[in-house]
C-alpha positions as CSV (number, residue, x, y, z in Angstrom):
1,X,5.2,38.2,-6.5
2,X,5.8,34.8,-6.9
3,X,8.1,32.7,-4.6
4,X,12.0,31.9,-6.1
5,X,12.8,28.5,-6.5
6,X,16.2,29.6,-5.0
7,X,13.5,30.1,-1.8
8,X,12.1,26.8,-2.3
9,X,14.9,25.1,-1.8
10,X,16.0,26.6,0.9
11,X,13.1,25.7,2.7
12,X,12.9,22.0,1.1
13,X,16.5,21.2,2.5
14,X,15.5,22.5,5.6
15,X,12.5,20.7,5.8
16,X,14.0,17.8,4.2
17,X,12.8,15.2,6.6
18,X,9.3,16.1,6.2
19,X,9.3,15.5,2.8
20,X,11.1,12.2,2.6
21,X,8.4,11.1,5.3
22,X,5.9,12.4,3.3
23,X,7.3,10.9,0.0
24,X,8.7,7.4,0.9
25,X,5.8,6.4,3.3
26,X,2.8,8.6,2.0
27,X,3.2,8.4,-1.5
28,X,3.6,11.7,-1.5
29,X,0.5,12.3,0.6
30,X,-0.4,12.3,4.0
31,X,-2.0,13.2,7.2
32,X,-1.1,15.9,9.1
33,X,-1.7,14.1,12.3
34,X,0.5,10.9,11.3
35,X,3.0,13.6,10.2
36,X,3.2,15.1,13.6
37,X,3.6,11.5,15.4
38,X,6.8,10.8,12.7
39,X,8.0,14.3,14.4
40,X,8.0,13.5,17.7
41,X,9.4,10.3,17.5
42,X,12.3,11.3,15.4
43,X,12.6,14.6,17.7
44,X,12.5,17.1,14.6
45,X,9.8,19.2,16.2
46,X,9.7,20.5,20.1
47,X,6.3,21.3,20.3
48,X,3.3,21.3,18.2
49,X,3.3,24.6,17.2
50,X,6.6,24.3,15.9
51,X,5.8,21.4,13.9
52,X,2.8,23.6,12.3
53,X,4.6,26.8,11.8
54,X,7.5,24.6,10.0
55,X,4.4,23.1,7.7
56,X,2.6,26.5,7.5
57,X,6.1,27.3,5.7
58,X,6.6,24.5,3.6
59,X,2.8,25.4,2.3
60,X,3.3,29.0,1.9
61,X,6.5,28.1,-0.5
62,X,3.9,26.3,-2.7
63,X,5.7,23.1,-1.6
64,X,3.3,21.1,0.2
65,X,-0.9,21.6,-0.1
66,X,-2.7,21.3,2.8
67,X,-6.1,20.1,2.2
68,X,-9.3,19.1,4.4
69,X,-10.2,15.2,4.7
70,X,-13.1,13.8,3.8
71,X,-13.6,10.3,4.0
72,X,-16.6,7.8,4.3
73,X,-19.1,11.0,3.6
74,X,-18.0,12.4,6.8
75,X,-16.4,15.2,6.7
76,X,-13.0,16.1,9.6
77,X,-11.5,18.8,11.3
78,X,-8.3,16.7,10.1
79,X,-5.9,17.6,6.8
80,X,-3.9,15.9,5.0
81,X,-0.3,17.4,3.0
82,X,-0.3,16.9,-0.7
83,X,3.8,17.1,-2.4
84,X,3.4,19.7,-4.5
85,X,5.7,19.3,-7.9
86,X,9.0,21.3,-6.6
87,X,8.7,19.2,-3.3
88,X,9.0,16.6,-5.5
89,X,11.6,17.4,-8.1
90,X,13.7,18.4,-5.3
91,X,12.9,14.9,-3.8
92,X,13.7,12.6,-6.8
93,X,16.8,15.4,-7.8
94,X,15.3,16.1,-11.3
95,X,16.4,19.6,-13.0
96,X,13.1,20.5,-13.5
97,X,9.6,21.0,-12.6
98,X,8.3,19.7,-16.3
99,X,10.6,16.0,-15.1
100,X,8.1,15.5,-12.6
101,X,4.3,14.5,-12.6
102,X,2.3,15.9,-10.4
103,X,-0.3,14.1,-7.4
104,X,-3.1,13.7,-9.7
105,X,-6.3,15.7,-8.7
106,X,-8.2,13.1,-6.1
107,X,-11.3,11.5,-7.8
108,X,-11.5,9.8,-4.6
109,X,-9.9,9.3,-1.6
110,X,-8.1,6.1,-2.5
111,X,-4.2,7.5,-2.1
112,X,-4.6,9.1,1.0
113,X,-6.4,6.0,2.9
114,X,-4.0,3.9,1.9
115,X,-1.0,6.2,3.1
116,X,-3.5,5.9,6.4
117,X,-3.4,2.4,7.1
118,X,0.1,1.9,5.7
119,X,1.1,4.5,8.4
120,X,-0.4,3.2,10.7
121,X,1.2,0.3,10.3
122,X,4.9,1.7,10.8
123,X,3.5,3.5,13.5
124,X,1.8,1.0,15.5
125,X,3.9,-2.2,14.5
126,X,7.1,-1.7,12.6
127,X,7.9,1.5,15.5
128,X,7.3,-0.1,18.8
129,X,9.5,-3.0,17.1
130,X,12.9,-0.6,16.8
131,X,11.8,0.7,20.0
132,X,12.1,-2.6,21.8
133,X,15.8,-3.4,20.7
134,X,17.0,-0.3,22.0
135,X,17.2,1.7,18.9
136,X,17.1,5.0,17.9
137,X,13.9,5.4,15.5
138,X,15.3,6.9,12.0
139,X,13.4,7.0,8.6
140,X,16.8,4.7,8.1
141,X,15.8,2.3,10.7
142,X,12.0,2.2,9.8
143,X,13.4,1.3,6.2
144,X,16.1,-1.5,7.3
145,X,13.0,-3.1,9.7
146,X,11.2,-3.1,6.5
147,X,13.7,-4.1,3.9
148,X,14.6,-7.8,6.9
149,X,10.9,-8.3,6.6
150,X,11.0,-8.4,2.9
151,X,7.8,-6.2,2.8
152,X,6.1,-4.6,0.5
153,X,4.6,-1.8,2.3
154,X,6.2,0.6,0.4
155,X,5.6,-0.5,-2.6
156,X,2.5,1.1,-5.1
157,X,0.4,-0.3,-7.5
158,X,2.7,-1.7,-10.4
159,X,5.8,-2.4,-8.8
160,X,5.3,-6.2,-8.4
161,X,8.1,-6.7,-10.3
162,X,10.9,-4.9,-8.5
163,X,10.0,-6.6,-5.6
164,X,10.3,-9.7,-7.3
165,X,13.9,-9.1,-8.9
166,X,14.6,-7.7,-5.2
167,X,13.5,-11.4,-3.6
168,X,15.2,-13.6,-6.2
169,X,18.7,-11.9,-5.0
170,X,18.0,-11.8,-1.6
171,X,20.6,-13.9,-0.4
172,X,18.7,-15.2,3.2
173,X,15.7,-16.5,0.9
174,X,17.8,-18.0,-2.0
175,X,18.0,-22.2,-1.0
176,X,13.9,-21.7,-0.2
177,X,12.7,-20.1,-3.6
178,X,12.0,-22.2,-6.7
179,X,14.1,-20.4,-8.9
180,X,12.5,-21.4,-12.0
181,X,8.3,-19.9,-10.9
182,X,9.9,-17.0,-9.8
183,X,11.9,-16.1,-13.5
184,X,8.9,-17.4,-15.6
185,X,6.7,-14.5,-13.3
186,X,9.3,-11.9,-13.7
187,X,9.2,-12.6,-17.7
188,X,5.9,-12.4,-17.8
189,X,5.4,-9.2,-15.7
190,X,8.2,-7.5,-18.2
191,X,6.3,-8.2,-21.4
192,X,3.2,-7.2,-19.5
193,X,5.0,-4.2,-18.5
194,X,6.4,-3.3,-21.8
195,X,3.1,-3.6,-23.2
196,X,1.6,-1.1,-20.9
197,X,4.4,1.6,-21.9
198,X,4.4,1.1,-25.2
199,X,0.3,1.6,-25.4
200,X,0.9,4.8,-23.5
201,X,3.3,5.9,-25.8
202,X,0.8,5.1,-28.7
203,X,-1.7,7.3,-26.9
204,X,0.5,10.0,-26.6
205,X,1.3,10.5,-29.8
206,X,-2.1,10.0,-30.8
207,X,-3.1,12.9,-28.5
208,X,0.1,15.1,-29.2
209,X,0.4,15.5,-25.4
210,X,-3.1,17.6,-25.5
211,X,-3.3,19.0,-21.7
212,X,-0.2,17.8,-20.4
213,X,1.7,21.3,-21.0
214,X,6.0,20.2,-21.6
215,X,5.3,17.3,-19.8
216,X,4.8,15.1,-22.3
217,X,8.4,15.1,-23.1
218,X,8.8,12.3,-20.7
219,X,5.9,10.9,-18.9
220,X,8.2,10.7,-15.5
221,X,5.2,9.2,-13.5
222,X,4.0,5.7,-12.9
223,X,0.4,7.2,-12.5
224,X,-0.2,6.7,-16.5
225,X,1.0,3.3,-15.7
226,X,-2.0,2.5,-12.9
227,X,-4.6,4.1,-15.2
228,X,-3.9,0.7,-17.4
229,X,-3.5,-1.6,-14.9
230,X,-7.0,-0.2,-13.3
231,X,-8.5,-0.9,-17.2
232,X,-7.0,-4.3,-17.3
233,X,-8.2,-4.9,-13.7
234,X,-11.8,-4.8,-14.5
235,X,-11.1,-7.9,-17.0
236,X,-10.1,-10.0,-14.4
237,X,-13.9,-11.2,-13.4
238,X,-13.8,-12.7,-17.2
239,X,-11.0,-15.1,-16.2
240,X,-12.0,-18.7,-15.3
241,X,-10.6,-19.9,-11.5
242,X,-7.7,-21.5,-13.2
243,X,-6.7,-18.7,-15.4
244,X,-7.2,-16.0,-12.0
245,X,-5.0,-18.7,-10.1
246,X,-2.2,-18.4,-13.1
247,X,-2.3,-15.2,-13.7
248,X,-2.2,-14.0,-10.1
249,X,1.1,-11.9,-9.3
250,X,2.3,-9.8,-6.7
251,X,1.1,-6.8,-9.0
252,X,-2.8,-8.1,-7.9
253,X,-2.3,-8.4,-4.3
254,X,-1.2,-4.8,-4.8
255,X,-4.3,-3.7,-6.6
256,X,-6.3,-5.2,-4.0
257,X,-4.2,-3.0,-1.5
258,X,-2.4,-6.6,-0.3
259,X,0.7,-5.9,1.5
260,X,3.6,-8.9,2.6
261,X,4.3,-7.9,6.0
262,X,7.3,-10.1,6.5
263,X,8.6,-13.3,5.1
264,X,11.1,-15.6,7.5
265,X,12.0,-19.1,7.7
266,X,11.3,-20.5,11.0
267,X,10.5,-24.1,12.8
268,X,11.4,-25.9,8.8
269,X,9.1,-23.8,7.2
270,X,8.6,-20.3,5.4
271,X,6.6,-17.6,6.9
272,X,4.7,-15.5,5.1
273,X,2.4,-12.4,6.9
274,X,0.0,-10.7,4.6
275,X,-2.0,-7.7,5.3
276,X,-5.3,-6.8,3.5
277,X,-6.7,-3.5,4.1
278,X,-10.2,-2.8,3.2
279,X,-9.7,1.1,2.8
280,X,-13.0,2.0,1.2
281,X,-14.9,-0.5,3.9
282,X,-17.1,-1.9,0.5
283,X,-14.9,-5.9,0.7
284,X,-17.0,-9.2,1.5
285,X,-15.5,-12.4,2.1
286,X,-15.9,-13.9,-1.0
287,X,-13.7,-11.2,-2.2
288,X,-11.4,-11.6,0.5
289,X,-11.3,-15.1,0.1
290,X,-10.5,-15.2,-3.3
291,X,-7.8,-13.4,-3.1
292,X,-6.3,-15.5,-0.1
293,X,-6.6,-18.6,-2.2
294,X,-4.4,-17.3,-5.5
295,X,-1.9,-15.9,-3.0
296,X,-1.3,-19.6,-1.0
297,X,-1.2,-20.9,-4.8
298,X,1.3,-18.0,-6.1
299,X,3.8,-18.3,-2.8
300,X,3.6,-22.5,-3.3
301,X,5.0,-21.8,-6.8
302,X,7.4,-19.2,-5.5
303,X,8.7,-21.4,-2.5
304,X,10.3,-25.2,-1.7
305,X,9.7,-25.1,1.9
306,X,6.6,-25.5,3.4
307,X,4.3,-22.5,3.8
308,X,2.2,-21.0,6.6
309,X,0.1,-18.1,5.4
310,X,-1.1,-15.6,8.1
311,X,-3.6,-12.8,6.8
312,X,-4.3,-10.0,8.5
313,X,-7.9,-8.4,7.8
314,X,-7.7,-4.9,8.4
315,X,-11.2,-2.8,8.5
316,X,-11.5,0.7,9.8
317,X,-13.2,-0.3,12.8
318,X,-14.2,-2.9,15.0
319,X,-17.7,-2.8,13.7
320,X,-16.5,-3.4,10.6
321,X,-14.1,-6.2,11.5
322,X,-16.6,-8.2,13.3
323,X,-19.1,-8.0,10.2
324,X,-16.4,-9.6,7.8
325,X,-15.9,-12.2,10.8
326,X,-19.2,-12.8,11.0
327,X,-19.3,-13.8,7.7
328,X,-16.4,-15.9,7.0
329,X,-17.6,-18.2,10.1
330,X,-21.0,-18.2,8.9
331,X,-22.3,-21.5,8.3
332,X,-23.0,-23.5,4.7
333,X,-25.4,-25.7,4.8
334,X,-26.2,-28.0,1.9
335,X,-29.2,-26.9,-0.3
336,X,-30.5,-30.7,-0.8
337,X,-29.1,-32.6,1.8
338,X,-29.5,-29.5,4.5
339,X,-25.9,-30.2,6.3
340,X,-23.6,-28.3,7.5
341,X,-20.8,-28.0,5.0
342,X,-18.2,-25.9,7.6
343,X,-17.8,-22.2,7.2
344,X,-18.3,-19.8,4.6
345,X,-14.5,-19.1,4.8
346,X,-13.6,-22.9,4.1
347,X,-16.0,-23.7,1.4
348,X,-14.9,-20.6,0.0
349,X,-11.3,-21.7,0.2
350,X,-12.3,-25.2,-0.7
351,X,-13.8,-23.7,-4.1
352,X,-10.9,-22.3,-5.6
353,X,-8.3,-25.4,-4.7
354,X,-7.3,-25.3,-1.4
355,X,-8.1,-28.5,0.3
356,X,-8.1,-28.9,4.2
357,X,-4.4,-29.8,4.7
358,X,-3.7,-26.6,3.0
359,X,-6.6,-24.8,5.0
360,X,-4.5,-25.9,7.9
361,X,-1.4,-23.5,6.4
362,X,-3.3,-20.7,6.6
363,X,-4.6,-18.9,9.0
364,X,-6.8,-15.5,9.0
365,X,-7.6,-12.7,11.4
366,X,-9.5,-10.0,11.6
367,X,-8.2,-6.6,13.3
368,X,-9.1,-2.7,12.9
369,X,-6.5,0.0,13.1
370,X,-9.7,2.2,14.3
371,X,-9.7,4.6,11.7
372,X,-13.0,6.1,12.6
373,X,-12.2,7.1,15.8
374,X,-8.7,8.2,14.9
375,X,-9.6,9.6,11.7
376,X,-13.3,10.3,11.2
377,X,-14.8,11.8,14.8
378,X,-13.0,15.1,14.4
379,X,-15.1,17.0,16.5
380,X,-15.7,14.3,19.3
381,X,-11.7,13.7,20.1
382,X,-9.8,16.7,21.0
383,X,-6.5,14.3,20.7
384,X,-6.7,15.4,17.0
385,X,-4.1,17.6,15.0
386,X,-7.1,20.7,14.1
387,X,-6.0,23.7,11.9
């Protein structure tokens, strides 16, 4: 016998916490292990065999999916919790389960690595931050910390342009924007937009909704939407470096799992943190490097002031760190001349339009939230959340 929904939410509103964790900051995934650390700081679980029987309920009411992580062909002692559609309907406070689209079936691991590094994150950075100024850590204060830095850590694929409406009204950023960029990107994003819905609605009437059940009443999800944007993606290597330069919005840096870490206005000029994380461990510099360059060009059209640009590399582990530093300061040398032309990272820079007084604006580091160790040595650390 099947489980009422009059159960279910029962058990969502009094796991409610959870699931807003899970939802807001995982996407609506998420390991069990960063979970458990969002537990203890926000005191919601005494031990951790409360916290598991409490998610050994919420699976058992076919309301979360627990599911074994494998990442990087290594296979983990670790899970991860997949939203299961109630946990969401009850979540976004639709009627019904048909109102809501479902966590597509993983082709890859792609969602639940970037829930990883964008956890750890909050966990490691935006956390200890509340912490120092004496306040309580809520989901509510992790949010506000967030919403001052003008991030975009919360934000998925395709929602460049609610983040842009958002910063053209922010009031502490207003005398620094150029207010005339900024509209002629957010009119371009909504006809780009539009077009993207209105091809999916084409396709679904062309199909008749074939495998999507009552669901294609409405298609409630934005995932249809990042199957497009991952076709239109792969076009992007036709463009020339002017066009890629033009054409580069916030919706890219988010494809490219690009994150704005905070924005302020300090010392006369705007600062602007940037966080790259290189979840499948597969980026080079030249990749890298690309994007850093239509991102300085993209904020110089967005802002008045002045701009530093920091960029925080993150790899899964040091080893991989230090092979991305190694080569962004390996040397050029000339082919004919044989001299030393400065770093691969400069001429790199240097290539797509960013001459040395703007090289001097930006700066890069490379860092590792140690994944691997974390993550990917199930067996070897016994610190690990185990089933």
């Amino acid at each position: 016998m099947g489980i009422s929904n009059a159960n279910k939410q029962a058990i969502c509103e009094k796991y409610r916490t959870y699931l807003e964790i899970i939802y807001t900051f995982g996407n609506k995934v998420m390991m069990m292990k960063q979970l458990h650390q969002y537990a203890e700081l926000l005191g919601i679980a005494r031990s951790f065999s409360a916290f598991y029987s409490s998610i050994i309920e919420l699976v058992d009411a076919e309301i979360l999916k627990k599911e074994s992580f494998t990442a990087f062909g290594k296979k983990t002692q670790l899970h991860m919790l997949v939203m299961r559609k109630f946990g969401i309907r009850y979540i976004e406070k639709k009627h019904d389960s048909y109102s809501v689209a479902s966590v597509p079936k993983a082709q890859g691991n792609e969602r639940i690595l970037i829930s990883i590094f964008k956890n750890q994150y909050i966990l490691n950075k935006i956390v200890p931050i509340i912490q120092r100024t004496s306040k309580e850590v809520t989901l509510v204060a992790i949010n506000q910390k967030l919403e001052r830095h003008h991030s975009t850590i919360l934000y998925n694929k395709n929602q460049g342009l609610s983040f842009l409406l958002k910063m053209r009204d922010e009031a502490m950023l207003q005398d620094h924007l150029d207010m005339v960029s900024i509209n002629q990107d957010i009119e371009r994003m909504k006809v780009i937009k539009q077009k993207m819905e209105e091809g999916l609605r084409r396709g679904a009437e062309v199909s008749n909704g074939k495998g999507k059940g009552k669901s294609r009443v409405q298609p409630s999800s934005a995932s249809e939407i990042d199957d497009v944007e991952s076709i239109a993606e792969k076009n992007v290597g036709d463009l020339s470096k002017k066009e890629r330069i033009t054409n580069y919005t916030i919706n890219t840096m988010l494809a490219f799992n690009a994150y704005i870490a905070q924005i302020r206005f300090d010392e006369g000029q705007i600062k602007i943190a940037v966080l790259i994380f290189d979840i499948h461990n597969r980026s080079n510099i030249y990749k890298i490097g690309t994007h850093i360059a239509c991102m300085f060009h993209m904020f110089r059209h967005y802002f008045k002031s002045k701009l530093e640009l920091t960029v925080g590399i993150v790899s899964i582990d040091k080893f991989a760190s230090n092979h991305l530093k190694m080569q962004a300061e390996s040397v050029v040398i000339d082919f004919v001349s044989k001299e030393k032309k400065g770093t691969r990272q400069s001429s790199l820079l240097k290539n797509w339009k960013i001459d040395e007084t703007m090289q001097g604006q930006i700066k890069v580091h490379f860092v590792d939230y140690n994944i691997t160790n974390e993550y990917l040595d199930g067996i070897k650390h016994a610190n690990l959340v185990r089933c």
